[in-house]
PDB file with SEQRES, HELIX, SHEET and CRYST1 records, atoms N, CA, C and O in Angstrom:
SEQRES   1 A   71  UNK UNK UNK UNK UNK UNK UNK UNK UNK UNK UNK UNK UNK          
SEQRES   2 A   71  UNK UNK UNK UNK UNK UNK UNK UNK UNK UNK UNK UNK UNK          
SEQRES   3 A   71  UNK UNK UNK UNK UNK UNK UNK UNK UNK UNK UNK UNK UNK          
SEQRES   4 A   71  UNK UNK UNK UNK UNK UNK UNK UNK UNK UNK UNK UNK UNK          
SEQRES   5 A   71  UNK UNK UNK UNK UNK UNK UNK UNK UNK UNK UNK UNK UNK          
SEQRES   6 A   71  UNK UNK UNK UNK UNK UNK                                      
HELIX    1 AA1 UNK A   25  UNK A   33  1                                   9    
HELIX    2 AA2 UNK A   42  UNK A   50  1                                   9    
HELIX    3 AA3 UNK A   61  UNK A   64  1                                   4    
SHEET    1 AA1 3 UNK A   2  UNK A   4  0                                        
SHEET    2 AA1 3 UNK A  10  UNK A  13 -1                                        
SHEET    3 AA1 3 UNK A  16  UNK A  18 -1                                        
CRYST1    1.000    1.000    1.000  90.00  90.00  90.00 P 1           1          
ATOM      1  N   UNK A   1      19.988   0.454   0.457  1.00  0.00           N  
ATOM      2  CA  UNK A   1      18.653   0.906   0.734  1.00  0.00           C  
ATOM      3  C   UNK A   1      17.693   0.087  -0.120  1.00  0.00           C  
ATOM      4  O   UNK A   1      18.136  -0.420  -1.151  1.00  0.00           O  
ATOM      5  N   UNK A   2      16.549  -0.068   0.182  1.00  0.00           N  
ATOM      6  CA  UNK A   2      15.273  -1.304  -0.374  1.00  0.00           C  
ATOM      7  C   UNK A   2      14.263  -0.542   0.197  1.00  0.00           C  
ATOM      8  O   UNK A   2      14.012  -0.351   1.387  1.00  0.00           O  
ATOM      9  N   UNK A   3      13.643  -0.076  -0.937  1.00  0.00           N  
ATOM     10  CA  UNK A   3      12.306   0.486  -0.785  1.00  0.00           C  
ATOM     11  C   UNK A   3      11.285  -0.166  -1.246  1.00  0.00           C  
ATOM     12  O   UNK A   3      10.955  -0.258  -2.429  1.00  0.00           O  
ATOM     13  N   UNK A   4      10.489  -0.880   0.172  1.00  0.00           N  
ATOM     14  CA  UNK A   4       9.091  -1.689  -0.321  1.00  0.00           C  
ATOM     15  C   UNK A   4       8.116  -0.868  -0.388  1.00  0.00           C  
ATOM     16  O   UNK A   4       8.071   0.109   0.359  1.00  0.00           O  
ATOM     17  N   UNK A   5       6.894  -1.203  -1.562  1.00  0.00           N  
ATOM     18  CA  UNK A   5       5.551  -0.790  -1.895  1.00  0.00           C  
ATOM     19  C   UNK A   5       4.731  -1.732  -1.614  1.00  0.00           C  
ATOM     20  O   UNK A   5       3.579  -1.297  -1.628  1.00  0.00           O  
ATOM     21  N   UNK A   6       4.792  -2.847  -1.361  1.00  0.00           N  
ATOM     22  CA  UNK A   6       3.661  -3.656  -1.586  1.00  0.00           C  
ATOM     23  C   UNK A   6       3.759  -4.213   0.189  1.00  0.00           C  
ATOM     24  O   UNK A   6       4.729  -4.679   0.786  1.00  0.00           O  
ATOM     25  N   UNK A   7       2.326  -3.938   0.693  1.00  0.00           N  
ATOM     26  CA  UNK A   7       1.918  -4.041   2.359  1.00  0.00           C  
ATOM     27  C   UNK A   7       2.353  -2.547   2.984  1.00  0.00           C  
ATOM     28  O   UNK A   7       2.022  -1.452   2.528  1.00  0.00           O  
ATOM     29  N   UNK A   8       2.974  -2.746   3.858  1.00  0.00           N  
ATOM     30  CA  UNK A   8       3.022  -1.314   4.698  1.00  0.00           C  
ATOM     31  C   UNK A   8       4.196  -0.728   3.550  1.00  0.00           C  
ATOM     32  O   UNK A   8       4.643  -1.504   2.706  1.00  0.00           O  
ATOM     33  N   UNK A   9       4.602   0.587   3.604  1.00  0.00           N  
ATOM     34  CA  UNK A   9       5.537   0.983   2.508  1.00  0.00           C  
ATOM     35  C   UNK A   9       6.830   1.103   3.301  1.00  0.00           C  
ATOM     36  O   UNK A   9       6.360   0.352   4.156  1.00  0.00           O  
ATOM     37  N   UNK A  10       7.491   1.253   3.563  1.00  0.00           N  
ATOM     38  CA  UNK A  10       8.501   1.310   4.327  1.00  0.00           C  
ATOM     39  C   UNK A  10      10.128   1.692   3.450  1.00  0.00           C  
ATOM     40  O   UNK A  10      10.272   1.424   2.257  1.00  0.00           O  
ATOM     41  N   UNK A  11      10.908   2.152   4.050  1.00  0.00           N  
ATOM     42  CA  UNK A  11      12.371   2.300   3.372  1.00  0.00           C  
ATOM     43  C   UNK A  11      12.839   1.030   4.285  1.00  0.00           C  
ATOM     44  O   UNK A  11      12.159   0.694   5.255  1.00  0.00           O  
ATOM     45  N   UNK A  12      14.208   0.243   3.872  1.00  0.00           N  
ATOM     46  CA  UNK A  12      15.405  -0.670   4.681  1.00  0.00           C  
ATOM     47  C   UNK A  12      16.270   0.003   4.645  1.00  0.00           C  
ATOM     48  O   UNK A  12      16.261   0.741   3.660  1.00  0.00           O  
ATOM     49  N   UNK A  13      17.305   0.147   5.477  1.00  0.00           N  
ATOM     50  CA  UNK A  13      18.384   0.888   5.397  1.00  0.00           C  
ATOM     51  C   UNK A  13      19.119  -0.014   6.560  1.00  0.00           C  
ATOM     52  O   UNK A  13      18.909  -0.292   7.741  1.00  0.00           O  
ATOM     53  N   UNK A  14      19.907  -0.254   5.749  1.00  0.00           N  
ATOM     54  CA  UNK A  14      21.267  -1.592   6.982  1.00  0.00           C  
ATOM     55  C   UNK A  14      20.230  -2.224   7.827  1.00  0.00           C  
ATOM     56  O   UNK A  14      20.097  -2.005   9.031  1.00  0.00           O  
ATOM     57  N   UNK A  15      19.428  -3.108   7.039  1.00  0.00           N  
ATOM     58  CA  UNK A  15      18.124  -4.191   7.614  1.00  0.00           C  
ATOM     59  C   UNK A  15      17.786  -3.744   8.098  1.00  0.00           C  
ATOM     60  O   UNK A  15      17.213  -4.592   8.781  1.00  0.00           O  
ATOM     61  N   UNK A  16      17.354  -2.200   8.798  1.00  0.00           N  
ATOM     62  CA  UNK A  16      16.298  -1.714   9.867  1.00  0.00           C  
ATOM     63  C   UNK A  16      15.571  -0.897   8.931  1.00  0.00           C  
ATOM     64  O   UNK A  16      15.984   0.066   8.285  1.00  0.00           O  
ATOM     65  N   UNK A  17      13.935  -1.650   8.962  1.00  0.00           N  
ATOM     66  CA  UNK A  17      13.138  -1.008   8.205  1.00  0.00           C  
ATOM     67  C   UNK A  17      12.971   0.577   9.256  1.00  0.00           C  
ATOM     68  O   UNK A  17      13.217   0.706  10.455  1.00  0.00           O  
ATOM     69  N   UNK A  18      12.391   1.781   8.100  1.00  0.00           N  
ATOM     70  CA  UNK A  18      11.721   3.405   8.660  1.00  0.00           C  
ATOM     71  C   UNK A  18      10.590   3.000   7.781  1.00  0.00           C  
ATOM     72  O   UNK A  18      10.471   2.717   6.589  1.00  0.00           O  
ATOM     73  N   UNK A  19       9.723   3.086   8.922  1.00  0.00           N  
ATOM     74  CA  UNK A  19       9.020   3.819   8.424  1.00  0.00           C  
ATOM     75  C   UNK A  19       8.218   5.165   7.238  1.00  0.00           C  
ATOM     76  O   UNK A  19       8.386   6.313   7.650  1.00  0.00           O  
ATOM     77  N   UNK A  20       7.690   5.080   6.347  1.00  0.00           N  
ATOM     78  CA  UNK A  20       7.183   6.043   5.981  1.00  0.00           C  
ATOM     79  C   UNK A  20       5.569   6.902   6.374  1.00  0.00           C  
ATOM     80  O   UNK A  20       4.622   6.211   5.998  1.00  0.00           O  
ATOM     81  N   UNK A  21       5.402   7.424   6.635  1.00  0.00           N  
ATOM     82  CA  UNK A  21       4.221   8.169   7.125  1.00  0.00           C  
ATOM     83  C   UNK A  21       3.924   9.037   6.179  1.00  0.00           C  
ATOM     84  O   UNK A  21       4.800   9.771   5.722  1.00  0.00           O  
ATOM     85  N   UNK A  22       2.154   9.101   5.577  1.00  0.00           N  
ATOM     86  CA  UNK A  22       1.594  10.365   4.986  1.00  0.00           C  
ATOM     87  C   UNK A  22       1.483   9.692   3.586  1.00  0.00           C  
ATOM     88  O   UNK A  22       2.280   8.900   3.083  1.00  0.00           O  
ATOM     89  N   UNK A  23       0.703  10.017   3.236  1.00  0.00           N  
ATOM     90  CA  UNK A  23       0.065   9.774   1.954  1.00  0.00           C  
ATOM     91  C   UNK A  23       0.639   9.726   0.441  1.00  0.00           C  
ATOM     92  O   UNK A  23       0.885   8.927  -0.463  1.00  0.00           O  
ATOM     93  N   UNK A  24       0.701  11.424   0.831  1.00  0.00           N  
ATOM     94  CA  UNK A  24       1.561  12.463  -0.141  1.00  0.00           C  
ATOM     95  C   UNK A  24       3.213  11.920  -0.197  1.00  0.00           C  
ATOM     96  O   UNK A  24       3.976  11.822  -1.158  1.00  0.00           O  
ATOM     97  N   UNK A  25       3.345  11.717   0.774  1.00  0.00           N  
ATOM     98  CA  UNK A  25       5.195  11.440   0.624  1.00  0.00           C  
ATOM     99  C   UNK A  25       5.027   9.891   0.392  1.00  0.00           C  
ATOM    100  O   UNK A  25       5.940   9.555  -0.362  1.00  0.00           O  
ATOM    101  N   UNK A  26       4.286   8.860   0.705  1.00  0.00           N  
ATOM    102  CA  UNK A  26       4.190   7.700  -0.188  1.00  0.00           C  
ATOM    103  C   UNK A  26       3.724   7.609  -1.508  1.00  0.00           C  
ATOM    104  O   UNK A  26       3.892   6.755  -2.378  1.00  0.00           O  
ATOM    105  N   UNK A  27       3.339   8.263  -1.488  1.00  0.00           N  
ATOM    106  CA  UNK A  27       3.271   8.527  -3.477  1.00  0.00           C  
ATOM    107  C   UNK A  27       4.583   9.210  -3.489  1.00  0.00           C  
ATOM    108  O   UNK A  27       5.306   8.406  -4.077  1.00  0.00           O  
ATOM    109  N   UNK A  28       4.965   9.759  -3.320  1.00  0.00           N  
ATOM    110  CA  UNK A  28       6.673  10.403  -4.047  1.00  0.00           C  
ATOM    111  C   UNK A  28       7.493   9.365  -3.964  1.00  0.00           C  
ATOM    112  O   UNK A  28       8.334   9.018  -4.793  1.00  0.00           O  
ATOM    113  N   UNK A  29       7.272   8.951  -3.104  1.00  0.00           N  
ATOM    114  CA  UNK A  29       8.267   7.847  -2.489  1.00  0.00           C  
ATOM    115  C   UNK A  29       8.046   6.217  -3.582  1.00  0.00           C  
ATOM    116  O   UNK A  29       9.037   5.571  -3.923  1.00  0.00           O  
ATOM    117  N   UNK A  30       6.940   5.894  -3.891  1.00  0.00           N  
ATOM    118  CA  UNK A  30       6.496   5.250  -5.133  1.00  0.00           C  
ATOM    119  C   UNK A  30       6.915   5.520  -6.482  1.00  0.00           C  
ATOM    120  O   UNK A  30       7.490   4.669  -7.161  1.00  0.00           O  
ATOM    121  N   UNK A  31       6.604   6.853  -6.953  1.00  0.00           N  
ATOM    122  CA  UNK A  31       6.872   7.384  -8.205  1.00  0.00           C  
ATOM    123  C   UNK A  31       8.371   7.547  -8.603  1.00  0.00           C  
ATOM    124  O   UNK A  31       8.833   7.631  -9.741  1.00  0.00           O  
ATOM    125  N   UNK A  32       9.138   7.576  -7.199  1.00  0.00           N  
ATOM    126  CA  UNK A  32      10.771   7.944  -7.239  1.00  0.00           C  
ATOM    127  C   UNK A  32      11.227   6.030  -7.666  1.00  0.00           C  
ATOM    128  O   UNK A  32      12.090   5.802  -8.514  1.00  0.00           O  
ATOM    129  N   UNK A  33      10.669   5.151  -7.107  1.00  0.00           N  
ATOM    130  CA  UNK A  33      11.434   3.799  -6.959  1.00  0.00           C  
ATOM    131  C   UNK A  33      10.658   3.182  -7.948  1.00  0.00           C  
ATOM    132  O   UNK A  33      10.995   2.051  -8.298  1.00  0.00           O  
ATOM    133  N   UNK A  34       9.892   3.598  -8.353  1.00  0.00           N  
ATOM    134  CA  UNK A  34       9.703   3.222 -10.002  1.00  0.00           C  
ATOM    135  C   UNK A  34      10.439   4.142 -11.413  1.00  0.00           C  
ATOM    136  O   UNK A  34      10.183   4.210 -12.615  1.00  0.00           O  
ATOM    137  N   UNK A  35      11.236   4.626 -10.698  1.00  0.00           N  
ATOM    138  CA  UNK A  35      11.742   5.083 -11.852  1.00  0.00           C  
ATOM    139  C   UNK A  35      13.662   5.252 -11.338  1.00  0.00           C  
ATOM    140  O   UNK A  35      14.275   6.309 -11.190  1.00  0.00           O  
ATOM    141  N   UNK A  36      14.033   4.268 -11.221  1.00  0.00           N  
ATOM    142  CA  UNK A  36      15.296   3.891 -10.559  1.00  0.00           C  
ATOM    143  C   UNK A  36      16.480   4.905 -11.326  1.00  0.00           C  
ATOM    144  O   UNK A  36      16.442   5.041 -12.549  1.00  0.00           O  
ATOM    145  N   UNK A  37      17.109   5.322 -10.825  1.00  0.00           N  
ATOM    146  CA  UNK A  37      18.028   6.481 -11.835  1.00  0.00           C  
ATOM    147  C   UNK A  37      17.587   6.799 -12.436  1.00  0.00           C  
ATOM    148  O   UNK A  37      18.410   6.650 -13.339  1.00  0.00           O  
ATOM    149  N   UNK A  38      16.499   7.390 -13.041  1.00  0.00           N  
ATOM    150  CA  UNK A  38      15.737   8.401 -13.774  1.00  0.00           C  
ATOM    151  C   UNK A  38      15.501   9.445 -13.235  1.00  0.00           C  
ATOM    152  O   UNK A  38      15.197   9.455 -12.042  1.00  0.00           O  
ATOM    153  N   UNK A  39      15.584  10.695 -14.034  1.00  0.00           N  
ATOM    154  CA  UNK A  39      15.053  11.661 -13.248  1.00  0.00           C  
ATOM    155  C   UNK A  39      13.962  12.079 -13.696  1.00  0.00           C  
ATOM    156  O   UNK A  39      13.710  12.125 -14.900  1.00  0.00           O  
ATOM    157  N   UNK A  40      12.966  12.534 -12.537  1.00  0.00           N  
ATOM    158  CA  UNK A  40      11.428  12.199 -12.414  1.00  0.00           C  
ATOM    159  C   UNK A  40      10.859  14.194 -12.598  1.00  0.00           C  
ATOM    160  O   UNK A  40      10.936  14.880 -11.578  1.00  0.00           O  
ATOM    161  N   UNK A  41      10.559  14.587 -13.384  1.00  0.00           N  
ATOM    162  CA  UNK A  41      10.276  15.887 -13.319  1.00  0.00           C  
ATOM    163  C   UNK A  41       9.092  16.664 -12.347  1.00  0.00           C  
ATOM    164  O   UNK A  41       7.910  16.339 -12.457  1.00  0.00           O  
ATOM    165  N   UNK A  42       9.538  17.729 -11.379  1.00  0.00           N  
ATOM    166  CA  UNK A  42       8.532  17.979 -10.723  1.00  0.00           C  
ATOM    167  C   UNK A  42       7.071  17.976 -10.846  1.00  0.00           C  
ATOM    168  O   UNK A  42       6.237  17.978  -9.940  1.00  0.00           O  
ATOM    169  N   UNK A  43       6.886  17.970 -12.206  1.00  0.00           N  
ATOM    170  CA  UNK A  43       5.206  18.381 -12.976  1.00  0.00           C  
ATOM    171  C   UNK A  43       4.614  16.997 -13.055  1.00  0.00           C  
ATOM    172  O   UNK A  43       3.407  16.760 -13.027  1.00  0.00           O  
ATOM    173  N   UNK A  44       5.995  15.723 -13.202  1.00  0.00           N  
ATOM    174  CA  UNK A  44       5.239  14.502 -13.301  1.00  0.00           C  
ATOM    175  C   UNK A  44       4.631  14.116 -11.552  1.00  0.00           C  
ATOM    176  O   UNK A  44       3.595  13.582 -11.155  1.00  0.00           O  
ATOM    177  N   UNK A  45       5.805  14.664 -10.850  1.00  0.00           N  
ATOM    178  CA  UNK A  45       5.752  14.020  -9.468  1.00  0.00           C  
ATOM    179  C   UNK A  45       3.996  15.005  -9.015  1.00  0.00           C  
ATOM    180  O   UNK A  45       3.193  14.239  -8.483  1.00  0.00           O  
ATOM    181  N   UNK A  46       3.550  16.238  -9.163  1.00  0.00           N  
ATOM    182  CA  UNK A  46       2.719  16.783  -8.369  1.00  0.00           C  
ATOM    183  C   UNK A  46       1.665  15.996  -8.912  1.00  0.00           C  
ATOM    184  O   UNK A  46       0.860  15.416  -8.183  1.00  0.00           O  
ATOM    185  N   UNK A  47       1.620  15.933 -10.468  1.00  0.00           N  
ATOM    186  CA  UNK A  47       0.685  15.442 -11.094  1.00  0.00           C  
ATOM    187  C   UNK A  47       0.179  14.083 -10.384  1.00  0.00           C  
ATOM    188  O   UNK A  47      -0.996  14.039 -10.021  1.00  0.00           O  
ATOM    189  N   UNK A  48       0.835  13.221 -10.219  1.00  0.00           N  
ATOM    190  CA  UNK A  48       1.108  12.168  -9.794  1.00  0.00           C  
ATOM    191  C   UNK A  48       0.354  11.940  -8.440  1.00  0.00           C  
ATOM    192  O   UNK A  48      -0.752  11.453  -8.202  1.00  0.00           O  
ATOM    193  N   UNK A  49       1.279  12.431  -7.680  1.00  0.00           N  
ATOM    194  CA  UNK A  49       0.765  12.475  -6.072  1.00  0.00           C  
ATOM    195  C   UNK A  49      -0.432  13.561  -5.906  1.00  0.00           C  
ATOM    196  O   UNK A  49      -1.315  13.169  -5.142  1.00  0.00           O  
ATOM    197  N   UNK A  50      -0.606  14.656  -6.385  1.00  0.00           N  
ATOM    198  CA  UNK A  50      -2.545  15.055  -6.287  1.00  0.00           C  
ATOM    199  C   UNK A  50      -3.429  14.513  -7.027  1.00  0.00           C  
ATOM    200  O   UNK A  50      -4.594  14.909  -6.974  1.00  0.00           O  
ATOM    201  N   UNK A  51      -3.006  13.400  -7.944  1.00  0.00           N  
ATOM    202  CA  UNK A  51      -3.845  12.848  -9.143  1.00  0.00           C  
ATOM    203  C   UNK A  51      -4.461  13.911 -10.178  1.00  0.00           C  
ATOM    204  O   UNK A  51      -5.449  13.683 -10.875  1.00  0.00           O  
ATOM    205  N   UNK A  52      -3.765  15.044 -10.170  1.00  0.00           N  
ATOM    206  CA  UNK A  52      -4.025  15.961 -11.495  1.00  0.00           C  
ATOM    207  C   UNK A  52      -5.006  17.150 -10.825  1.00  0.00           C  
ATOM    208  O   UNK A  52      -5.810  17.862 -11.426  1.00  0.00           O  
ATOM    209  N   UNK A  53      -4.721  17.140  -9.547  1.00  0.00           N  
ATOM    210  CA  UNK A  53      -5.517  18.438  -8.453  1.00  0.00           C  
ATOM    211  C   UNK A  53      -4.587  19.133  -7.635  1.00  0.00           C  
ATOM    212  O   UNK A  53      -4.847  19.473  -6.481  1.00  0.00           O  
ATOM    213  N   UNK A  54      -3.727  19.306  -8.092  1.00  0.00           N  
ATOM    214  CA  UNK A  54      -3.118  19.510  -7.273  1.00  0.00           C  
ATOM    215  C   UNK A  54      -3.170  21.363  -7.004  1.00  0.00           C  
ATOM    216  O   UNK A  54      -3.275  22.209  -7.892  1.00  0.00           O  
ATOM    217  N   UNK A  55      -3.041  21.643  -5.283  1.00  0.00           N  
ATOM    218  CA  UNK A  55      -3.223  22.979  -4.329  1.00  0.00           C  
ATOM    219  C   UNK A  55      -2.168  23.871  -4.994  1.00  0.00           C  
ATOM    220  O   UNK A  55      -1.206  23.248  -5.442  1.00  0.00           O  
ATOM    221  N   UNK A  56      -2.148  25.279  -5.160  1.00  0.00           N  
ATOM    222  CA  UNK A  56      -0.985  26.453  -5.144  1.00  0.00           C  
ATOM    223  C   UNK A  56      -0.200  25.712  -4.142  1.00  0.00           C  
ATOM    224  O   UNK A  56       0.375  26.739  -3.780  1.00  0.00           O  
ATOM    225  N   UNK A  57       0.230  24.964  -3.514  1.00  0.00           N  
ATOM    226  CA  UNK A  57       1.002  24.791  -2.425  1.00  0.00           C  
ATOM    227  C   UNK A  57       1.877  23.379  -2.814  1.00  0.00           C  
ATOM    228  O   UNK A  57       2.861  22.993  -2.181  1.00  0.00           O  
ATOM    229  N   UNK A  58       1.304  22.715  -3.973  1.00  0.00           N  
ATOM    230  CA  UNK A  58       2.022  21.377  -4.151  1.00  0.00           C  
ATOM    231  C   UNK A  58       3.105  21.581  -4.514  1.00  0.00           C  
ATOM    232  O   UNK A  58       3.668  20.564  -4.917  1.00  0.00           O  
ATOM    233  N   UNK A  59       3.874  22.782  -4.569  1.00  0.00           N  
ATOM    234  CA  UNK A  59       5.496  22.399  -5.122  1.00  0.00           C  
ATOM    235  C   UNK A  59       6.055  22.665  -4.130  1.00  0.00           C  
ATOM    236  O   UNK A  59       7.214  22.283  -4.290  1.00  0.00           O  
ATOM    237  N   UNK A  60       5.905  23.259  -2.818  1.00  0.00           N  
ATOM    238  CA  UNK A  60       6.285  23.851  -1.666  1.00  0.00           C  
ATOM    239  C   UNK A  60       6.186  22.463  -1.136  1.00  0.00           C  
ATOM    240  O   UNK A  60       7.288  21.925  -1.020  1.00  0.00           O  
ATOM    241  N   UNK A  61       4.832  21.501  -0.666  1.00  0.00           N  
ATOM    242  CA  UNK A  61       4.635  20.185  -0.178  1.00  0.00           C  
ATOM    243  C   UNK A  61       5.636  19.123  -0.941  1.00  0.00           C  
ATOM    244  O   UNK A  61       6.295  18.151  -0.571  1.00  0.00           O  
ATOM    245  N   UNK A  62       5.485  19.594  -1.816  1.00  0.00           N  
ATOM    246  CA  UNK A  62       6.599  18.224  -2.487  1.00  0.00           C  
ATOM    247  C   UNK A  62       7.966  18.455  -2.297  1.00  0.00           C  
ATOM    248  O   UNK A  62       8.696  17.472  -2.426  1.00  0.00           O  
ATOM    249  N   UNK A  63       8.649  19.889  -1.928  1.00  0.00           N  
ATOM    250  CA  UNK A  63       9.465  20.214  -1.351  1.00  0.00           C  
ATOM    251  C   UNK A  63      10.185  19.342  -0.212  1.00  0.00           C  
ATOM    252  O   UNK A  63      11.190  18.650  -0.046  1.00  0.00           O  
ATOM    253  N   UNK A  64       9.029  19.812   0.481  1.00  0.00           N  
ATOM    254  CA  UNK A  64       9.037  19.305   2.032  1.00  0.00           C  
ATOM    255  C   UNK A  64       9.355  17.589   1.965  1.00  0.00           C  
ATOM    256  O   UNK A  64      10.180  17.037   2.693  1.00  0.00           O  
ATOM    257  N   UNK A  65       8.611  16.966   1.048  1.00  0.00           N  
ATOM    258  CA  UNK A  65       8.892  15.288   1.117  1.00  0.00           C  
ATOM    259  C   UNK A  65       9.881  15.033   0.614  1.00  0.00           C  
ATOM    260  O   UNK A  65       9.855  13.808   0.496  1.00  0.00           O  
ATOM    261  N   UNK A  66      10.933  15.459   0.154  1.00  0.00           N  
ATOM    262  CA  UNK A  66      12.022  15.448  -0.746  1.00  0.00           C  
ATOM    263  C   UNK A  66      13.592  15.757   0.007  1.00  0.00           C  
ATOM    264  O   UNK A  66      14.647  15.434  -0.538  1.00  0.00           O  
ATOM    265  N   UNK A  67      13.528  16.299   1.075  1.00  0.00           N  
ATOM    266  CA  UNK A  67      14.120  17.275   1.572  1.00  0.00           C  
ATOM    267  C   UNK A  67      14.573  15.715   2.421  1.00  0.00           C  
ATOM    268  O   UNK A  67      13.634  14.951   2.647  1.00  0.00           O  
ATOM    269  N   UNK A  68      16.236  15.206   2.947  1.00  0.00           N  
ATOM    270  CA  UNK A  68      16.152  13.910   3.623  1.00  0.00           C  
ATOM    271  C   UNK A  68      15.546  14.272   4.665  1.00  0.00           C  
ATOM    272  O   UNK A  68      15.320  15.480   4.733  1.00  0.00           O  
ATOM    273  N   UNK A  69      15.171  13.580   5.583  1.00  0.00           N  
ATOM    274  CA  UNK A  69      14.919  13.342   7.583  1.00  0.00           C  
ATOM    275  C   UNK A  69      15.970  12.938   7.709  1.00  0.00           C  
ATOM    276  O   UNK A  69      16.625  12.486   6.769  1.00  0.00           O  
ATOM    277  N   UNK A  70      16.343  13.001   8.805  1.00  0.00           N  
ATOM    278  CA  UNK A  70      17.291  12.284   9.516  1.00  0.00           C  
ATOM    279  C   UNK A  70      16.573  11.325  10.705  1.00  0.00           C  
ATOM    280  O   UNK A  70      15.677  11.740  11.439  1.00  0.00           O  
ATOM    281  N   UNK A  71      17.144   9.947  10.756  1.00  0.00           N  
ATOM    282  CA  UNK A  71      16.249   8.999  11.587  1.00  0.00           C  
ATOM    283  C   UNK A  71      16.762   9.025  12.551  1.00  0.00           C  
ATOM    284  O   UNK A  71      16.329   8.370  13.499  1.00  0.00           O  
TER     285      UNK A  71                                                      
END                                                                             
């Protein structure tokens, strides 16, 4: 797997780029591949992706981006 940030954001997975869609889950998706085997604490990730605003609802939303898709 090769997760690009720089131009469109995208995951590779066996050379076929996915897409990523949404804002919120490209910032998670950023904050996770900058920190390669680290583990990233929920308070850094909301902080992060609402820029320090984050809704009663951001741990439920960050839930949701975290959770795999299946392509």
């Amino acid at each position: 797997m090769q997760v690009r940030l720089l131009g469109p954001v995208d995951v590779t997975v066996d050379g076929t780029p996915q897409p990523v869609s949404g804002l919120r889950r490209k910032a998670v998706l950023a904050v996770l591949a900058l920190h390669p085997g680290q583990p990233v604490s929920t308070a850094h990730l909301i902080h992060t992706t609402w820029d320090g605003a984050a809704p009663t609802t951001a741990l439920n939303t960050l839930q949701s981006h975290i959770v795999p898709h299946r392509v």
